[in-house]
C-alpha positions in Angstrom: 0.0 0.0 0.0 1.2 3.0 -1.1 2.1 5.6 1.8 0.6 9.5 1.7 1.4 12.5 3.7 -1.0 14.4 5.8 -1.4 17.7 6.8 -0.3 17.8 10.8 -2.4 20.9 12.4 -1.0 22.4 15.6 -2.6 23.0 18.8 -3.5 26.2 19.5 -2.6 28.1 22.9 -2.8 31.4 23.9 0.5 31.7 25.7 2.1 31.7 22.0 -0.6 34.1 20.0 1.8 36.4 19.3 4.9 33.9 18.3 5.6 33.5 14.7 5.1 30.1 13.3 8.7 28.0 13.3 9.8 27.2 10.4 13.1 25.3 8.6 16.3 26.7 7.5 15.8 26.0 3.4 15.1 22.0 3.5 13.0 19.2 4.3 12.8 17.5 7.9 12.0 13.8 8.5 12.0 13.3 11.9 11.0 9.5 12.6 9.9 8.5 16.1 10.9 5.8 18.4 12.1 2.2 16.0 12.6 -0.1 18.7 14.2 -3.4 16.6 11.3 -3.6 14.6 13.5 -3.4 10.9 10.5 -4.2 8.8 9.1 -1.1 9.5 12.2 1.2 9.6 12.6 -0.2 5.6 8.7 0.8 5.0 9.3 3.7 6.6 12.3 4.3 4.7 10.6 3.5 1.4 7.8 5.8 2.1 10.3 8.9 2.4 11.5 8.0 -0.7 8.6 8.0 -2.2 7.5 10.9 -0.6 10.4 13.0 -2.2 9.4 11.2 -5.8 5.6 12.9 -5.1 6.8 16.0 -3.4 10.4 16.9 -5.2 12.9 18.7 -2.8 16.8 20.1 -3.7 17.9 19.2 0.2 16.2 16.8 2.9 17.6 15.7 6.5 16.4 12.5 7.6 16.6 12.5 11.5 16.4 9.5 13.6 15.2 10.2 16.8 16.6 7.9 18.7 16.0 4.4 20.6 16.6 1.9 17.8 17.1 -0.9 19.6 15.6 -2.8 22.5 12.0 -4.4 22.2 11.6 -6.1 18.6 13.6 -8.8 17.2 15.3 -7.1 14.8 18.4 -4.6 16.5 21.2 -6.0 15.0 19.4 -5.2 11.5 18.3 -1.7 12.8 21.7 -0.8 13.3 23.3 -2.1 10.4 20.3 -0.3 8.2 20.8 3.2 10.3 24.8 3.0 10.1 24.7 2.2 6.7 22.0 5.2 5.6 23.9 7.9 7.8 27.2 6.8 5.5 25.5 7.0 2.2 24.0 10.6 2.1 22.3 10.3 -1.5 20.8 12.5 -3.8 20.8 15.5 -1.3 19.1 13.6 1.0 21.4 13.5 4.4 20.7 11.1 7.6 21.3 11.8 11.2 20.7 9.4 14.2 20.5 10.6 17.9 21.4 9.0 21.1 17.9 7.5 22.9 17.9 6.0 26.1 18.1 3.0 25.2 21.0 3.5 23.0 22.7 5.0 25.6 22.5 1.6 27.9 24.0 -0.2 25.1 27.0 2.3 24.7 27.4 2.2 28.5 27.4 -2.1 29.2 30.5 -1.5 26.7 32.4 -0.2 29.6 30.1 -1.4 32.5 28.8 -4.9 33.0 26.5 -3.8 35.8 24.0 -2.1 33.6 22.8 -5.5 32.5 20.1 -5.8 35.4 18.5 -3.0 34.2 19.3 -2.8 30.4 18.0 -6.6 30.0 14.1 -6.2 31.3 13.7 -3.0 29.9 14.5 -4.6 26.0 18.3 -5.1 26.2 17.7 -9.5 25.9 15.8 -9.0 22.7 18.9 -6.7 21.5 21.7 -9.2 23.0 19.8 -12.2 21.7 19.7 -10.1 17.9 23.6 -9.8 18.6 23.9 -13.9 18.8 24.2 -14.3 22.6 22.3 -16.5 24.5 18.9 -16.2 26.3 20.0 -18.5 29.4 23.7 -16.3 29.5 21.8 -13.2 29.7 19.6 -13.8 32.2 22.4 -15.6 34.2 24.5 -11.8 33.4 21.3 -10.4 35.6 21.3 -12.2 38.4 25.4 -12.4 38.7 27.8 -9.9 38.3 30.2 -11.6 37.5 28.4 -13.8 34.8 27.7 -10.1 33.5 31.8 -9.3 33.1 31.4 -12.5 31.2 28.6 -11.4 29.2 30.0 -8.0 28.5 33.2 -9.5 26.8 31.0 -12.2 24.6 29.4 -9.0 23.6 32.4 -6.9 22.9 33.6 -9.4 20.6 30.0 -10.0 18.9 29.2 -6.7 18.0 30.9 -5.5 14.8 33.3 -2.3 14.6 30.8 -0.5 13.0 28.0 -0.8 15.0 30.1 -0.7 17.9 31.3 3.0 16.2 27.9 4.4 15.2 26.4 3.9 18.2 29.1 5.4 20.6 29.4 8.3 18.0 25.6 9.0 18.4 24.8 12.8 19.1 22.8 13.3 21.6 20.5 17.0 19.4 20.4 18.7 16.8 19.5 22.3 16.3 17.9 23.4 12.5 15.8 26.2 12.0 13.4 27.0 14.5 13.3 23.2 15.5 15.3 21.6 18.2 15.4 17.9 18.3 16.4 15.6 20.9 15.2 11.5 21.8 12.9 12.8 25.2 13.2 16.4 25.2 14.6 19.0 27.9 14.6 20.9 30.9 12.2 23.8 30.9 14.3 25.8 33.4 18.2 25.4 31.3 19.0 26.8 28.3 18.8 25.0 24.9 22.8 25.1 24.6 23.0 23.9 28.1 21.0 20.4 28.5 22.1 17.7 30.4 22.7 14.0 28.9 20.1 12.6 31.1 17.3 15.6 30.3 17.9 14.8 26.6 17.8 11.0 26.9 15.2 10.7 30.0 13.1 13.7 30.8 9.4 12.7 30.4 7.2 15.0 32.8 8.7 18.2 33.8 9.0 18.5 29.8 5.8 17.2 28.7 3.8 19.6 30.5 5.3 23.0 30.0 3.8 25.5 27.8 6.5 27.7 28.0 8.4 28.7 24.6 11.5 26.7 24.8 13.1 29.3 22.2 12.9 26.6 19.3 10.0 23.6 19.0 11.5 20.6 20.0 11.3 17.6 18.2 11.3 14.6 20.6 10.3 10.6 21.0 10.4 8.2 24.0 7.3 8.4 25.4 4.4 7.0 23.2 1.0 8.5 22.3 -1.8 7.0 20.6 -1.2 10.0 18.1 1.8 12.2 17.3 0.9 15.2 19.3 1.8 18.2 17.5 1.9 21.5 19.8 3.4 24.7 19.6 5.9 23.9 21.7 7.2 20.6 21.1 6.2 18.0 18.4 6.4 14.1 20.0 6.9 11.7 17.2 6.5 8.6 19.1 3.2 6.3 18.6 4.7 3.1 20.3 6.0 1.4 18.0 6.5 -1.7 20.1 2.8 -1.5 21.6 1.0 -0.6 18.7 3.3 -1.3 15.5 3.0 1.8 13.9 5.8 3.8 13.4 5.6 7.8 12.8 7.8 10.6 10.6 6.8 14.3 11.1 8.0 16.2 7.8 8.6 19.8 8.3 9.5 21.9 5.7 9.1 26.1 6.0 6.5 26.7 8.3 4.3 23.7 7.6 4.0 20.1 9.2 3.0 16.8 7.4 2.6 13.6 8.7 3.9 10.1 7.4 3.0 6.8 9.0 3.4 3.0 8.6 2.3 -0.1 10.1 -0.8 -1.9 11.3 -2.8 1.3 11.3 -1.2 4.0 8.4 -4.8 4.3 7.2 -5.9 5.5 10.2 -5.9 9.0 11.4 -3.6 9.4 14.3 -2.9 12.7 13.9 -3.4 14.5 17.5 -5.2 17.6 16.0 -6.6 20.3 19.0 -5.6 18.2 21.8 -7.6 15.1 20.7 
């Protein structure tokens, strides 16, 4: 089934009547929500960018991952080989960045310490270690023992290829374009856009999610899922839960407008959060 844009309307508040409208810095954004190992739908959504640039022509587009592409699915290893592979290729104008999501971030950090397993393994990291060719039993054994971790840690270091092992301890954690500010959870309301901290931009879920205050660019955020991308004029969250509902979400912004590009189990359906539905 062939894959259409939509028009994404914004939320209206008055605490920003009187801001101007943010817009992009002369090309095309993809910003593409939460993949969680789920490959399938990282190469349909893939395929519908491309054919949205066939349908809707543009001399310059940036493809932005928003981060967590691992954990969850089945498919990390293939995630990562995809994502590393798109970022080197830049094609036809079209560039690809990837940011550093949470769950990224665990990986990068049971590099250097075992004792992240406990909590990386229930929260995803088993479906990304077993992906990687390690065992179920060994990982679970790595929970429970410390030491069977250390073990685990340097069956991993030797699975995981150079490349992947690069990309994803090279993995920025925002990118500023425009009047848009992306990031994998958001940030802290109360510091400075040049000024956020790692775990802010990785973790922050609340203290984010409800401000209305003008955070001096819109930020462009995943990590915590909504039945609907929820486009505000504040912040736009790209993640629709992927692993819960197996639809994964692309806002395109280009000058002062907002589209919307999903694929999945329910692309047909509207899931556009329009007015605060």
């Amino acid at each position: 089934m062939t894959v259409h844009r939509r028009a994404l309307a914004t939320e209206s508040w008055p605490e920003f009547k009187d801001a101007d409208e943010a817009g992009t810095a002369g090309r095309r954004i993809y910003a593409v929500g939460d993949i969680h190992g789920y490959a399938g739908l990282l190469a349909a959504m893939r395929n519908a960018i491309v054919e949205d640039m066939r349908r809707y022509p543009a001399d310059r587009a940036l493809v932005i991952f928003l981060g967590d592409f691992i954990d969850r699915g089945p498919d990390s290893f293939e995630v990562v080989e995809a994502l590393a592979q798109a970022q080197d290729d830049g094609v036809d104008g079209v560039e690809t960045l990837c940011l550093r999501g949470n769950h990224d971030d665990w990986l990068a950090t049971f590099l250097a310490d075992a004792s992240v397993l406990s909590r990386w393994a229930i929260k995803g990291g088993l479906e990304t270690l077993v992906s990687y060719g390690l065992k179920e039993g060994d990982i679970l054994a790595g929970v429970a023992d410390i030491d069977r971790a250390i073990a685990l840690q340097k069956d991993f270091a030797a699975a995981i290829p150079d490349r992947h092992r690069e990309f994803m301890l090279s993995l920025p954690l925002w990118h500023g374009d425009g009047d848009y500010f992306f990031a994998h959870a958001g940030v802290d309301p109360d510091r400075p856009l040049d000024d956020q901290r790692i775990e802010d931009l990785t973790w922050i879920r609340d203290k984010f999610l409800l401000s209305r205050k003008n955070f001096g660019k819109v930020v462009v955020h995943g990590h915590t899922p909504r039945p609907a991308v929820e486009s505000l004029p504040n912040r736009i969250n790209v993640d629709t839960g992927v692993y819960l509902r197996q639809v994964l979400s692309c806002v395109i912004l280009e000058g002062t407008q907002r589209h919307l590009l999903q694929v999945g189990a329910s692309q047909t359906a509207d899931l556009a959060m329009e007015t605060g539905a």
